[in-house]
N, CA, C and O of each residue as an XYZ file, in Angstrom:
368
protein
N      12.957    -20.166      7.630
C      12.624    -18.769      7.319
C      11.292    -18.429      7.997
O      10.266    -19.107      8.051
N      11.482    -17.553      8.362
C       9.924    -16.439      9.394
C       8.805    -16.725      8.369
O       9.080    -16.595      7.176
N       7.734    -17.052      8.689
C       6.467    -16.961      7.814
C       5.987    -15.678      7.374
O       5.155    -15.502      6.484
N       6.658    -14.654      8.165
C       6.014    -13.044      7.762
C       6.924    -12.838      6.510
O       6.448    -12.146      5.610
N       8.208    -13.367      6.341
C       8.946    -13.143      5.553
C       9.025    -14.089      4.067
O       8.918    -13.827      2.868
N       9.187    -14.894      4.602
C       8.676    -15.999      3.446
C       7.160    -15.295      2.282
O       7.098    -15.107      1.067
N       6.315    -15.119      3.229
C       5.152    -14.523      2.536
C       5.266    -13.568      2.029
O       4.507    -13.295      1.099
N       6.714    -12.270      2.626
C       7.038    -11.222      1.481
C       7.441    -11.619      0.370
O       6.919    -11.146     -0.639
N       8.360    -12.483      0.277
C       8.996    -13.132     -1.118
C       8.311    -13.523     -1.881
O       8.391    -13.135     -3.046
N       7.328    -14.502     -1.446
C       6.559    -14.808     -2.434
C       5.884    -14.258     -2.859
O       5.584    -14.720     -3.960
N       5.009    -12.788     -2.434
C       4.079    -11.948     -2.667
C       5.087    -11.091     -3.854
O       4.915    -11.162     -5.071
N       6.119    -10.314     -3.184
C       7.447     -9.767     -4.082
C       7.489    -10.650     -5.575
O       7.836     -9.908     -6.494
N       7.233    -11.961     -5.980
C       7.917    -12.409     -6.618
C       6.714    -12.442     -7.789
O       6.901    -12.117     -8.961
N       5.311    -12.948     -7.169
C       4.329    -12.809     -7.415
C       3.834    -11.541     -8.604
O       3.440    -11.639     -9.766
N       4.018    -10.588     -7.884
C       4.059     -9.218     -8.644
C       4.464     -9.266     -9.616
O       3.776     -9.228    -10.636
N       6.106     -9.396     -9.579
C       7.270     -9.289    -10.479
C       7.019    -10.339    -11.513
O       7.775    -10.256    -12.481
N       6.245    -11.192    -11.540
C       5.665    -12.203    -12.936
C       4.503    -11.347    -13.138
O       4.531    -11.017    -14.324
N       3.733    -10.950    -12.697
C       2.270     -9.976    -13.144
C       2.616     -9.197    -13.903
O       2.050     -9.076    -14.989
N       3.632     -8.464    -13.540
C       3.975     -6.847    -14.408
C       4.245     -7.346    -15.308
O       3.506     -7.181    -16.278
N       5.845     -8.499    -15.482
C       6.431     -8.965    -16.298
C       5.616     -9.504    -17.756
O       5.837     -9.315    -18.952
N       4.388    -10.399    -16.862
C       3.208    -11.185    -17.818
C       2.618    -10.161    -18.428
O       2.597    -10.153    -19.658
N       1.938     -8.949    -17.576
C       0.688     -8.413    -17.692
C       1.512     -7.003    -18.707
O       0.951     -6.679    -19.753
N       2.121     -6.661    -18.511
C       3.060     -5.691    -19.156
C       2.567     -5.237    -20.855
O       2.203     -4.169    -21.347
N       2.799     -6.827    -21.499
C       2.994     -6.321    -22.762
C       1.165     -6.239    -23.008
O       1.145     -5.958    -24.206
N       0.359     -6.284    -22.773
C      -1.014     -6.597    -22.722
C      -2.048     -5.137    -22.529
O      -3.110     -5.221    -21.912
N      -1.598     -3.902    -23.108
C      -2.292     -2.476    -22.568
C      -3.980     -2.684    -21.592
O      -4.413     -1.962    -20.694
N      -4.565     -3.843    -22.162
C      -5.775     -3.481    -22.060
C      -5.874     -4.327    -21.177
O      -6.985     -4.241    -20.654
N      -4.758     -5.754    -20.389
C      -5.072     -5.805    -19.156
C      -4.411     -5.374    -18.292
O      -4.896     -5.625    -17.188
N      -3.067     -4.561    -18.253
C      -2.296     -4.325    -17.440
C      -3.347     -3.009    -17.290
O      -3.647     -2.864    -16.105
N      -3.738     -2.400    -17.828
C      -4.678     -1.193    -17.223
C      -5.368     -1.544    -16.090
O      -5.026     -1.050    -15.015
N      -6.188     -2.235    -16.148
C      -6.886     -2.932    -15.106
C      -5.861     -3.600    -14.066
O      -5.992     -3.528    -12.844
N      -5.015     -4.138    -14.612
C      -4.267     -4.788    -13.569
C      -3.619     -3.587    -12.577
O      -3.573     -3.662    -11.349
N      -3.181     -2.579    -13.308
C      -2.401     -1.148    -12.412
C      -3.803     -0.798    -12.146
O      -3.486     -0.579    -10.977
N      -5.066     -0.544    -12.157
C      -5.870      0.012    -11.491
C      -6.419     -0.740    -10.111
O      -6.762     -0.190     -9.065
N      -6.402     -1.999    -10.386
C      -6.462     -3.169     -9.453
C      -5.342     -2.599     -8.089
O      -5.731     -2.148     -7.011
N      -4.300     -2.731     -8.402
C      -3.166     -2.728     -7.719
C      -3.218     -1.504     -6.725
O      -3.157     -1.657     -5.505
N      -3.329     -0.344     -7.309
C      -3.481      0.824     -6.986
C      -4.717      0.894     -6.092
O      -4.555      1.496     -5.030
N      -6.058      0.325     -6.366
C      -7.458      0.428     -5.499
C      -6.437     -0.019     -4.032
O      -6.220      0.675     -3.038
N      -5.855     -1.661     -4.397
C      -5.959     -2.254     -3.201
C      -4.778     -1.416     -2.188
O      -5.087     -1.161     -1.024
N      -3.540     -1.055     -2.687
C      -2.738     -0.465     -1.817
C      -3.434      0.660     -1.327
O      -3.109      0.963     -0.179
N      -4.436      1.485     -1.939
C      -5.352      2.853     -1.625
C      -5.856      2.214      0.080
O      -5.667      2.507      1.261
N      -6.365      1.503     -0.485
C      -7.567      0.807      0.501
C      -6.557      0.371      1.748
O      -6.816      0.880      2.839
N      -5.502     -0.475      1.671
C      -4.859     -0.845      2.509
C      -3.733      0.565      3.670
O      -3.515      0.612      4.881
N      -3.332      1.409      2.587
C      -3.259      2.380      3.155
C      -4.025      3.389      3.984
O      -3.697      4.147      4.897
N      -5.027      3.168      3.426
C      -5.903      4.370      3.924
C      -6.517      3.689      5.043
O      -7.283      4.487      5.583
N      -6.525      2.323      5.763
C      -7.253      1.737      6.985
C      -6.001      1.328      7.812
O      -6.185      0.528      8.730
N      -5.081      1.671      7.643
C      -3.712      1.238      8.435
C      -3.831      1.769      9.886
O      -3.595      0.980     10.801
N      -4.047      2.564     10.059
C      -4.913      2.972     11.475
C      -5.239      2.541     12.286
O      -4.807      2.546     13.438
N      -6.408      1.896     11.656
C      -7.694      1.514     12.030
C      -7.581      0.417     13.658
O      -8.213      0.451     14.714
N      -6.618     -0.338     13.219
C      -6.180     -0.939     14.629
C      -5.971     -0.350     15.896
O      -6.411     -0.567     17.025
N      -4.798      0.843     15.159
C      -4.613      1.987     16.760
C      -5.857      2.363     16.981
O      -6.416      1.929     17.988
N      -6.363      3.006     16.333
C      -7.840      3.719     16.752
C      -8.573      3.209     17.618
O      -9.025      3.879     18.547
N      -8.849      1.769     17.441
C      -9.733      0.875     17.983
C      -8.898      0.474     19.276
O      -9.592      0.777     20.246
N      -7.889      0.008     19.620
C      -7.419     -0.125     20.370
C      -6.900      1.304     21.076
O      -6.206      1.017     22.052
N      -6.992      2.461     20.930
C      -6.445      3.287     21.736
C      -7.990      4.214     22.581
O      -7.965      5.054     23.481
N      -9.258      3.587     21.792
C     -10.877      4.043     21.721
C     -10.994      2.766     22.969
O     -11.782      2.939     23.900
N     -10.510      2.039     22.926
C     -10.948      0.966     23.898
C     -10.196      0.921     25.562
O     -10.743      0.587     26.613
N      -9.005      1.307     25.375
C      -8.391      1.780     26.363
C      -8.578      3.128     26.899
O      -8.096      3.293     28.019
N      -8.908      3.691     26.599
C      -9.558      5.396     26.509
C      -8.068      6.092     26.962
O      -7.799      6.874     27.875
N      -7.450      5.629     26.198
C      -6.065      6.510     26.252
C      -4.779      6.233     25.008
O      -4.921      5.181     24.385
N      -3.807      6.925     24.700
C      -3.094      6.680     23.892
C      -2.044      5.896     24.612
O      -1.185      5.944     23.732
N      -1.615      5.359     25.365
C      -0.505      4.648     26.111
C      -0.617      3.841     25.255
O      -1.613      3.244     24.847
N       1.049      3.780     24.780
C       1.204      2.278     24.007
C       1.156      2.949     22.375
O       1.373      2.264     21.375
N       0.972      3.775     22.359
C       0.440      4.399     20.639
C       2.021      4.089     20.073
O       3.092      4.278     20.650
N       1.709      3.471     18.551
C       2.796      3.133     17.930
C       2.721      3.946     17.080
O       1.672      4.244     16.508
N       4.395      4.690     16.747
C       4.963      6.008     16.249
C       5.069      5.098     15.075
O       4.779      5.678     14.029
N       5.420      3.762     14.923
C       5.300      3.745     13.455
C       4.231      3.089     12.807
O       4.547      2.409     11.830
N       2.981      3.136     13.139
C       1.485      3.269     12.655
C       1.651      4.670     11.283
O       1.659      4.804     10.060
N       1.805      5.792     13.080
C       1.974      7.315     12.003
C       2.946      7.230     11.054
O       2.590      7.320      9.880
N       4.326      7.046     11.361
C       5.152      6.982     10.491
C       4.846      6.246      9.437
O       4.717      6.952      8.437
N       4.682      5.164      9.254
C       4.074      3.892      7.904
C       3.036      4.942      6.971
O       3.107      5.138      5.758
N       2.076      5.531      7.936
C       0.904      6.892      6.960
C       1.295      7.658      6.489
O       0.937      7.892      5.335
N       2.288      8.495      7.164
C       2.546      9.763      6.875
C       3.742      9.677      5.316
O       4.022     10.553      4.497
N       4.164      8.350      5.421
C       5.585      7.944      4.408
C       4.678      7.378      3.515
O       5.195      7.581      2.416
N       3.501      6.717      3.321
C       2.505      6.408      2.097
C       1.844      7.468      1.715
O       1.142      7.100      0.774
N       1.590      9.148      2.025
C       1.196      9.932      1.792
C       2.676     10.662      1.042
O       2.479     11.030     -0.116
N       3.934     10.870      1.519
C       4.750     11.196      1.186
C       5.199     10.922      0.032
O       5.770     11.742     -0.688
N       4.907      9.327     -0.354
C       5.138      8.759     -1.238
C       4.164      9.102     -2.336
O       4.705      9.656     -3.292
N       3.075      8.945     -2.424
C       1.550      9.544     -3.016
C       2.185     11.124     -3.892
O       2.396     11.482     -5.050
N       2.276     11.590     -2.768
C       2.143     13.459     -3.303
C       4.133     13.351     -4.190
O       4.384     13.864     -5.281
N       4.800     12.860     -3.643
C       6.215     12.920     -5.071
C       5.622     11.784     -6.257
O       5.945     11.883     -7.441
N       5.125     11.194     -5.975
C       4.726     10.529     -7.408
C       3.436     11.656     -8.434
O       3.258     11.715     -9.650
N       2.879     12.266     -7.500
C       1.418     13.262     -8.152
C       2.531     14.232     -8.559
O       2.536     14.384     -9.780
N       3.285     14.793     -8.052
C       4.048     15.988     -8.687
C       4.976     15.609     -9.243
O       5.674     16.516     -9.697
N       5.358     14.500     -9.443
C       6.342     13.741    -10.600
C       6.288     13.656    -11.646
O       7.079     14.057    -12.500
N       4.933     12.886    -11.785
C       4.369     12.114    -12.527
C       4.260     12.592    -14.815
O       3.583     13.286    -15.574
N       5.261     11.767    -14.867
C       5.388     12.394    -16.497
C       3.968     12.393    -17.130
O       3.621     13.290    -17.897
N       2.973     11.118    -16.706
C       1.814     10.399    -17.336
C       0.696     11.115    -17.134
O       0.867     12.198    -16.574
N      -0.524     10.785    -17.467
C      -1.950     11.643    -16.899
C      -1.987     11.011    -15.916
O      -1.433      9.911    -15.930
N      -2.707     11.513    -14.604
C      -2.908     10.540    -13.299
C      -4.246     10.970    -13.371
O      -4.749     12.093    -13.400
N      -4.773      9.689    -13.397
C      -5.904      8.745    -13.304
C      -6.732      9.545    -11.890
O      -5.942      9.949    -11.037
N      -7.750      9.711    -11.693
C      -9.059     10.134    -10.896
C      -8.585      9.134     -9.506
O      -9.303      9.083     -8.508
């Protein structure tokens, strides 16, 4: 098995005992969903950052990968139907 893939599973599986564990626990799964949420924020929001640098260094867009944008534009997509979904209070 691919090491990029292998490392999804286990990361996938990882989770799926956290929630499972952390679930019945209000006062750490809070933290734990705020945890979770910082880091995908953070990871989303620098997804870029590679093209940028590499397209700033070449002084041109040749080569620009459509699914950089696409991967952003579908984590923002995703963001704004969960904000206008959302049954719960959403958090700051």
């Amino acid at each position: 098995m691919n090491r990029y893939w292998q490392f999804l599973l286990y990361l996938f599986i990882t989770l799926i005992a956290l929630e499972l564990l952390l679930s019945p626990l209000p006062t750490l799964y809070t933290f734990y969903s705020a945890a979770i949420g910082a880091l995908g924020l953070s990871i989303e929001a620098t997804l870029p950052l590679p093209q940028l640098l590499s397209n700033y260094r070449a002084r041109s867009c040749k080569g620009f990968r459509v699914s950089v944008l696409a991967s952003w534009i579908a984590g923002d997509l995703m963001k704004m139907f969960w904000f206008f979904n959302a049954t719960s209070e959403i958090p700051w």
